[in-house]
MARBA-3410 file (N, C-alpha, C, O; in Angstrom, 1 decimal):
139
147.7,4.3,75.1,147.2,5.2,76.1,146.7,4.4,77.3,146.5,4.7,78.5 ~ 146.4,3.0,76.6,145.5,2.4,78.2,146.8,1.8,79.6,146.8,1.6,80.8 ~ 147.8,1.9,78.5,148.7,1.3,79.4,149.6,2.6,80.8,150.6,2.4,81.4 ~ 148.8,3.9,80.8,149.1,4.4,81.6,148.1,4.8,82.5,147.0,5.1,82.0 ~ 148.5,4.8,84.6,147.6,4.7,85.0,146.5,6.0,84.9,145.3,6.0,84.9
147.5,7.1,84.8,146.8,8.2,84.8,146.8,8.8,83.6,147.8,8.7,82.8 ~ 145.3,9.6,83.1,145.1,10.0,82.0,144.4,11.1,81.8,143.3,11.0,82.4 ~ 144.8,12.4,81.0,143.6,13.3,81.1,144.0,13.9,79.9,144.7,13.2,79.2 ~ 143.3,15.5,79.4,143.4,15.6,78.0,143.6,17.4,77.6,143.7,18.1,78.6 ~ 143.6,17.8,76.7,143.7,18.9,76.7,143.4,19.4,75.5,143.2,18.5,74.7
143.5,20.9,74.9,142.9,21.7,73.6,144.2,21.9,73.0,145.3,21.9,73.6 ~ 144.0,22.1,72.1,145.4,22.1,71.1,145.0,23.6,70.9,143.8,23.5,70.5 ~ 145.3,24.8,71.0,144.8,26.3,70.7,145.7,26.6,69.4,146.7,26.1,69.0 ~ 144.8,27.5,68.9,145.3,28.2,67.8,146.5,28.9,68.0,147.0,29.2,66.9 ~ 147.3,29.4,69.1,148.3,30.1,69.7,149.4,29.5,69.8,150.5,30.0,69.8
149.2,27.8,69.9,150.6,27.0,69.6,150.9,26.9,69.0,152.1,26.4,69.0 ~ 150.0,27.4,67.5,151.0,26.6,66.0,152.7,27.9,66.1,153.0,28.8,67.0 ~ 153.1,27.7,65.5,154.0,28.0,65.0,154.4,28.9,63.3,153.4,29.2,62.6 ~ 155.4,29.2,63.0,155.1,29.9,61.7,155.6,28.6,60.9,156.3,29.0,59.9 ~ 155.6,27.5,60.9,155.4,26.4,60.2,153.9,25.8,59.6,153.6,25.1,58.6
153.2,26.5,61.1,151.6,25.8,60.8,151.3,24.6,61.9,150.3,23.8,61.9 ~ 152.3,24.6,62.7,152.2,23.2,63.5,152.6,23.7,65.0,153.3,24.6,65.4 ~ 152.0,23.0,65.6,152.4,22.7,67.5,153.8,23.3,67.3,154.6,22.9,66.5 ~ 154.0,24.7,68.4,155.6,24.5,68.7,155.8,23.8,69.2,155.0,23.2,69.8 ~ 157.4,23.1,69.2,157.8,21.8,70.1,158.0,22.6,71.5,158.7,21.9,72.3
157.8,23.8,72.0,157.6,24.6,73.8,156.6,24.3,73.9,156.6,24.6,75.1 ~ 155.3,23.7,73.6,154.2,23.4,74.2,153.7,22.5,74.2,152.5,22.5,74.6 ~ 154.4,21.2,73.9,154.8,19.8,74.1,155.1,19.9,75.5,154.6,19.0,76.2 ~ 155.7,20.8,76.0,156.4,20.9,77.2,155.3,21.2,78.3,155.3,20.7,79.5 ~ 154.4,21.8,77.8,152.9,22.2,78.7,152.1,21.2,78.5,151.6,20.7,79.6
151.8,20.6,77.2,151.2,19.1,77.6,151.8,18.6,78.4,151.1,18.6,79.4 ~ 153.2,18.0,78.6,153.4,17.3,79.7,153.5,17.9,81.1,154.4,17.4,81.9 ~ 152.9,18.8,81.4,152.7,20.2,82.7,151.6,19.5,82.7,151.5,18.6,83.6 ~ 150.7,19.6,81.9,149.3,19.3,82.4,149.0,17.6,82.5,147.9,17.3,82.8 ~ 149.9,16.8,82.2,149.5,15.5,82.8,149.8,15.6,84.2,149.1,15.4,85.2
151.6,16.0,84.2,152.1,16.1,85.4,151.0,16.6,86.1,150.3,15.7,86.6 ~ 150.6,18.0,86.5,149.3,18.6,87.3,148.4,17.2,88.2,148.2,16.7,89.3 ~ 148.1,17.2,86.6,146.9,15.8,87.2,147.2,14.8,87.6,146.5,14.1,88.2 ~ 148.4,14.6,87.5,148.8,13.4,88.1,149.4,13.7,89.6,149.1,13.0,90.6 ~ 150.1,14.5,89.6,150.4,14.9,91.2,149.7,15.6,92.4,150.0,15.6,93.6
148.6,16.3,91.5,147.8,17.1,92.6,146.4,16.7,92.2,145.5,17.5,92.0 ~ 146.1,14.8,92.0,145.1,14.5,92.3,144.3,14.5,93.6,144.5,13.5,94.3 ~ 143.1,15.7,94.1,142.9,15.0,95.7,142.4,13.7,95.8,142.1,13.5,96.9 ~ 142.2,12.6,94.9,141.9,11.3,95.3,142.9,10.9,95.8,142.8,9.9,96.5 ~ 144.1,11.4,95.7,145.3,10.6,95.9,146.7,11.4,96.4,147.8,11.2,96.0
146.2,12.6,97.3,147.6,13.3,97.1,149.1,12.8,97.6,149.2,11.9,98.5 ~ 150.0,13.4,97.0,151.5,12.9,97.0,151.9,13.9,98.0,152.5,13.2,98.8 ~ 152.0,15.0,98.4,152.7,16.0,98.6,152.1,15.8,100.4,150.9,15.5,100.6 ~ 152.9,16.1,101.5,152.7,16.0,102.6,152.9,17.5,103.0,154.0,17.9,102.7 ~ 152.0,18.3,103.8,152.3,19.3,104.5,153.6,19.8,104.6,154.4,19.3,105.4
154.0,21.1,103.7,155.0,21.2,104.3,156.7,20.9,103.0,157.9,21.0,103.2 ~ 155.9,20.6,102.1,156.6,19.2,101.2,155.5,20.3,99.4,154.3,20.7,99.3 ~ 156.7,20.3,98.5,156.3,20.3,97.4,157.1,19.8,96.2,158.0,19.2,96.6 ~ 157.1,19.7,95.0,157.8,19.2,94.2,158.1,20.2,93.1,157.3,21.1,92.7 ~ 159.6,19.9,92.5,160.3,20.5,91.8,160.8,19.5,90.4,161.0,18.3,90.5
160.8,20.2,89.4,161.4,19.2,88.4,162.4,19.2,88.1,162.8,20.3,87.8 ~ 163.6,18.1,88.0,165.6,18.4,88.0,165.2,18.1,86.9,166.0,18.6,86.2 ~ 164.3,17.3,86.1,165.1,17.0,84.5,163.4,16.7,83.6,162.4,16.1,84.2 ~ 163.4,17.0,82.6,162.6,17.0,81.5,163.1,16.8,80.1,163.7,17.7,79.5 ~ 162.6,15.3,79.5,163.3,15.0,77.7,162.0,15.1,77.1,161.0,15.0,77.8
162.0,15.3,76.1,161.1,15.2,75.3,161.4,14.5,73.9,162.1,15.4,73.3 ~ 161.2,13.7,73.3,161.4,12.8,71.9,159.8,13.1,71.2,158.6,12.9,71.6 ~ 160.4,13.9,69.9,158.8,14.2,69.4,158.9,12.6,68.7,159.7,11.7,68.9 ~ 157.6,12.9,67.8,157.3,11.5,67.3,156.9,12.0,65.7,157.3,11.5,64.6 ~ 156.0,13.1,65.8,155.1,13.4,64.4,154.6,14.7,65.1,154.7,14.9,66.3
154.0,15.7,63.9,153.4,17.1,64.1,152.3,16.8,64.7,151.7,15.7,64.7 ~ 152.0,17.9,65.2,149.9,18.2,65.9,149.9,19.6,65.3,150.8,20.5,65.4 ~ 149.0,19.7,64.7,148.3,20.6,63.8,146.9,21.3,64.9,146.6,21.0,66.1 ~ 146.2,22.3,64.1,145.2,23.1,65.2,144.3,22.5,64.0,144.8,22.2,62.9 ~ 143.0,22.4,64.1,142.3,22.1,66.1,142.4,20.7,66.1,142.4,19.9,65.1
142.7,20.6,67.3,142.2,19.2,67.6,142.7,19.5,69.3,142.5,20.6,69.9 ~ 143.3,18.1,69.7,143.2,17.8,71.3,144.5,16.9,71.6,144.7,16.2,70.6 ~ 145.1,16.8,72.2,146.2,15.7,72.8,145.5,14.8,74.4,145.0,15.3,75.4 ~ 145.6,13.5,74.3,145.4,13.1,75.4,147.0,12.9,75.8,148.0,12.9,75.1 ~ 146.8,12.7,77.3,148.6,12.5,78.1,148.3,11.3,78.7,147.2,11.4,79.3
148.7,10.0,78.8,149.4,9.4,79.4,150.5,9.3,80.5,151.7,9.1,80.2 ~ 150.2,9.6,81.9,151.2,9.5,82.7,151.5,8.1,83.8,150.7,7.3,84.3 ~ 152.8,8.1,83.9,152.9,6.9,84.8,154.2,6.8,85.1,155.1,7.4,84.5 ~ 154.2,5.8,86.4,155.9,6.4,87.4,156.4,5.1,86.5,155.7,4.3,86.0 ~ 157.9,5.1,86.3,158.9,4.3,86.0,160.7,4.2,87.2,161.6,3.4,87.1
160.4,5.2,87.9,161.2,5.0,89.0,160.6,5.6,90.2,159.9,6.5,90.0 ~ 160.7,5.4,91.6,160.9,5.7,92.7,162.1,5.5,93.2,162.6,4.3,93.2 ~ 162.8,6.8,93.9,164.1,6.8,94.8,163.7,6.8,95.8,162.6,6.3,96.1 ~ 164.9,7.5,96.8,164.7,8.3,98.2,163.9,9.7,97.9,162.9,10.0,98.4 ~ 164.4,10.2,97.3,164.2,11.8,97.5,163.2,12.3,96.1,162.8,13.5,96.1
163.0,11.4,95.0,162.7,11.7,93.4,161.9,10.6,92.7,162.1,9.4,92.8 ~ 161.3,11.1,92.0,160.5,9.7,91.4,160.7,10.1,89.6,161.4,11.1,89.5 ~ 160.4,9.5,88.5,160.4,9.4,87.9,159.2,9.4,87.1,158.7,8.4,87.3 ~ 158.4,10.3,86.0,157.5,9.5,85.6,157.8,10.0,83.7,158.3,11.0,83.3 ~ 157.1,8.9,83.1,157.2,8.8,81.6,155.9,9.1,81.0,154.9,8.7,81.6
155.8,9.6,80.1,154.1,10.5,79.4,154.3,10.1,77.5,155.2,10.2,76.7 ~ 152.7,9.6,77.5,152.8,9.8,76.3,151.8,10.8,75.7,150.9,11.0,76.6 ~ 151.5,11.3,74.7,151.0,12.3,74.6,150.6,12.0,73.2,151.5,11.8,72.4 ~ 149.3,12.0,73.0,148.6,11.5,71.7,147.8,12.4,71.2,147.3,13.3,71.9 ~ 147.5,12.4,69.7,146.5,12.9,68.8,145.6,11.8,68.4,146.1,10.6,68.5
144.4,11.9,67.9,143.8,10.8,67.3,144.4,9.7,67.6,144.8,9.3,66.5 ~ 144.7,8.9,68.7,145.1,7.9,68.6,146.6,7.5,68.3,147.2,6.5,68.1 ~ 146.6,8.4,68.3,147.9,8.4,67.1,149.4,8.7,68.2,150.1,8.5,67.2 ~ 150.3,8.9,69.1,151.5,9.2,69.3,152.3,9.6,69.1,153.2,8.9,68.7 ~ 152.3,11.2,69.4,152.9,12.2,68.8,154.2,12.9,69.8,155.0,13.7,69.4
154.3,12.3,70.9,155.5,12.5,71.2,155.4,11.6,72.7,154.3,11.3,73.2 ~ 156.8,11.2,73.6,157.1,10.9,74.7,157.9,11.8,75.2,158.8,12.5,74.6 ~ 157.2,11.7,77.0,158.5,12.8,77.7,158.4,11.5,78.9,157.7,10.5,79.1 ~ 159.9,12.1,79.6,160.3,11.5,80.7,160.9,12.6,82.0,162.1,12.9,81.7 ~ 160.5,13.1,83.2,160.6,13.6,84.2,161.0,13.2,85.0,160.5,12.2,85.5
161.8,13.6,85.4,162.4,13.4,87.5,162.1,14.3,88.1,162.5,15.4,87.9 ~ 161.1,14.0,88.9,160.4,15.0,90.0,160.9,15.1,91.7,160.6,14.4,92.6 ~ 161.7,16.2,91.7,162.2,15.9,93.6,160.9,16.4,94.5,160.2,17.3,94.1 ~ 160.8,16.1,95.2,160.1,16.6,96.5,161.2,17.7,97.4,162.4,17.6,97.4 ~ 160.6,18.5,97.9,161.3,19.2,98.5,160.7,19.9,100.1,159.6,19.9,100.6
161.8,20.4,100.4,160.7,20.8,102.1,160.9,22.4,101.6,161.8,23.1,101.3 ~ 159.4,22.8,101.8,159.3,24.0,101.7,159.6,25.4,102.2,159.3,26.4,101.6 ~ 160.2,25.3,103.2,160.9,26.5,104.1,162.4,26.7,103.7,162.9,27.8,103.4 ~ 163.0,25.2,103.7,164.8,25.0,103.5,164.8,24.9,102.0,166.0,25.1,101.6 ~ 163.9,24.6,100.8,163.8,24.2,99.8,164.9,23.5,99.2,165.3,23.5,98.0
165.3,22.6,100.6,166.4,21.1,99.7,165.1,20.0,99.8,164.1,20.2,100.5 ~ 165.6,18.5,98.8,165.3,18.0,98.9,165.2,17.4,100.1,166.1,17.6,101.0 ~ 163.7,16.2,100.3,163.9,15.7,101.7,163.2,14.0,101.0,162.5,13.9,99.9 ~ 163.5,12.9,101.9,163.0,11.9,101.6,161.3,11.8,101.2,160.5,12.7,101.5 ~ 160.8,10.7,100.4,159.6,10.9,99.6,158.9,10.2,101.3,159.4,9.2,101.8
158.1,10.6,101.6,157.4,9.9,102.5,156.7,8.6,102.2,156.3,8.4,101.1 ~ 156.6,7.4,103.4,156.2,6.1,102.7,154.6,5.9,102.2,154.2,4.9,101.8 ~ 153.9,7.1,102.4,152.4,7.0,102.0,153.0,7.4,100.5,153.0,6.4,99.8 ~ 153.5,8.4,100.0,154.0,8.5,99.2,154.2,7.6,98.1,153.7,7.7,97.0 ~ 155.1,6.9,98.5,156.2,6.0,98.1,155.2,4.8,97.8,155.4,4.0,96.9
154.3,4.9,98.5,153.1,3.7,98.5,151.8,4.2,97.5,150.8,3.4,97.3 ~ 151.9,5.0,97.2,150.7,6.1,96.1,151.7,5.4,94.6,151.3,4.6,93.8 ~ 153.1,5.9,94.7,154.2,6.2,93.2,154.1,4.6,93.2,153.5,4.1,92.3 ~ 154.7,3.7,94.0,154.7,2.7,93.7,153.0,1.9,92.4,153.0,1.4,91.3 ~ 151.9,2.2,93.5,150.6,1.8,92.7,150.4,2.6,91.6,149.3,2.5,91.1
151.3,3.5,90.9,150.9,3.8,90.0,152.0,3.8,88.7,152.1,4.6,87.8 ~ 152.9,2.2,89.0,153.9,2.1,87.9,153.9,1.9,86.6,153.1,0.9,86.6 ~ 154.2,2.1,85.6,153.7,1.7,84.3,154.4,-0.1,84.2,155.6,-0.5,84.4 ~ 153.5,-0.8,84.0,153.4,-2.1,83.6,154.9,-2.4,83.4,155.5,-3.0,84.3 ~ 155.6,-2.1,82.2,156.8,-2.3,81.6,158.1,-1.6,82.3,159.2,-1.6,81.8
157.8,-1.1,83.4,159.0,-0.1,84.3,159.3,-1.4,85.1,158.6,-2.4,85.4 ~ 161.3,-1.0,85.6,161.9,-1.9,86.1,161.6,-1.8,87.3,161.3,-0.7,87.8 ~ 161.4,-3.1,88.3,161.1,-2.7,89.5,162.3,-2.6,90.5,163.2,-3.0,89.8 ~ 162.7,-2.3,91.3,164.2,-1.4,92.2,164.0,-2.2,93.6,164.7,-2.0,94.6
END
């Protein structure tokens, strides 16, 4: 967990389990919603320029092990690519300590009126860059 820059956490609800008794693997998918959140619409640091919002072209997810109710997931988020137009970031998503699954995201920016993508701006580019995970290739 420490090796990502951004970190925050969330409630595991009685409404995820499943008729197995366990986390559906669809709300694996909201854990990683809710790092993403925090990670992109931090106001210490926002990404998004007037005018400018972001869209998701791709989301994987690789479980790892079950999450059971109650407890909590912490997320791990952190960029592993910056393009022109899309960044990249990889999450891990923990129980007790424990690592219960990885996702990996491509995030476009887009202009909000025309809603094509448009280049990432260099404040931007200069935010995603400082917030690379250690072990990501540099481009």
């Amino acid at each position: 967990m420490e090796a990502y820059p951004s970190r925050t956490s969330t409630d595991i609800r009685y409404a995820d389990l499943d008729r197995q008794g366990h986390v559906n693997n669809a709300v694996f998918a909201t854990f990683s919603e809710v790092g993403r959140v925090a990670f992109m619409y931090d106001p210490a640091r926002p990404l998004a320029t007037e005018g400018r919002s972001f869209v998701i072209a791709r989301l994987q997810i690789d479980f790892r092990a079950e999450l059971f109710w109650p407890g909590s997931v912490d997320i791990g988020t952190g960029v592993v690519r910056v393009g022109r137009s899309s960044f990249t970031l990889a999450q891990g998503i923990f129980n007790e300590g424990r690592l219960v699954a990885t996702t990996e995201a491509t995030i476009v920016i887009v202009d909000k009126e025309t809603r094509r993508s448009t280049p990432l701006p260099p404040a931007t580019v200069e935010v995603l860059q400082s917030l690379r995970l250690a072990d990501a290739p540099q481009e």
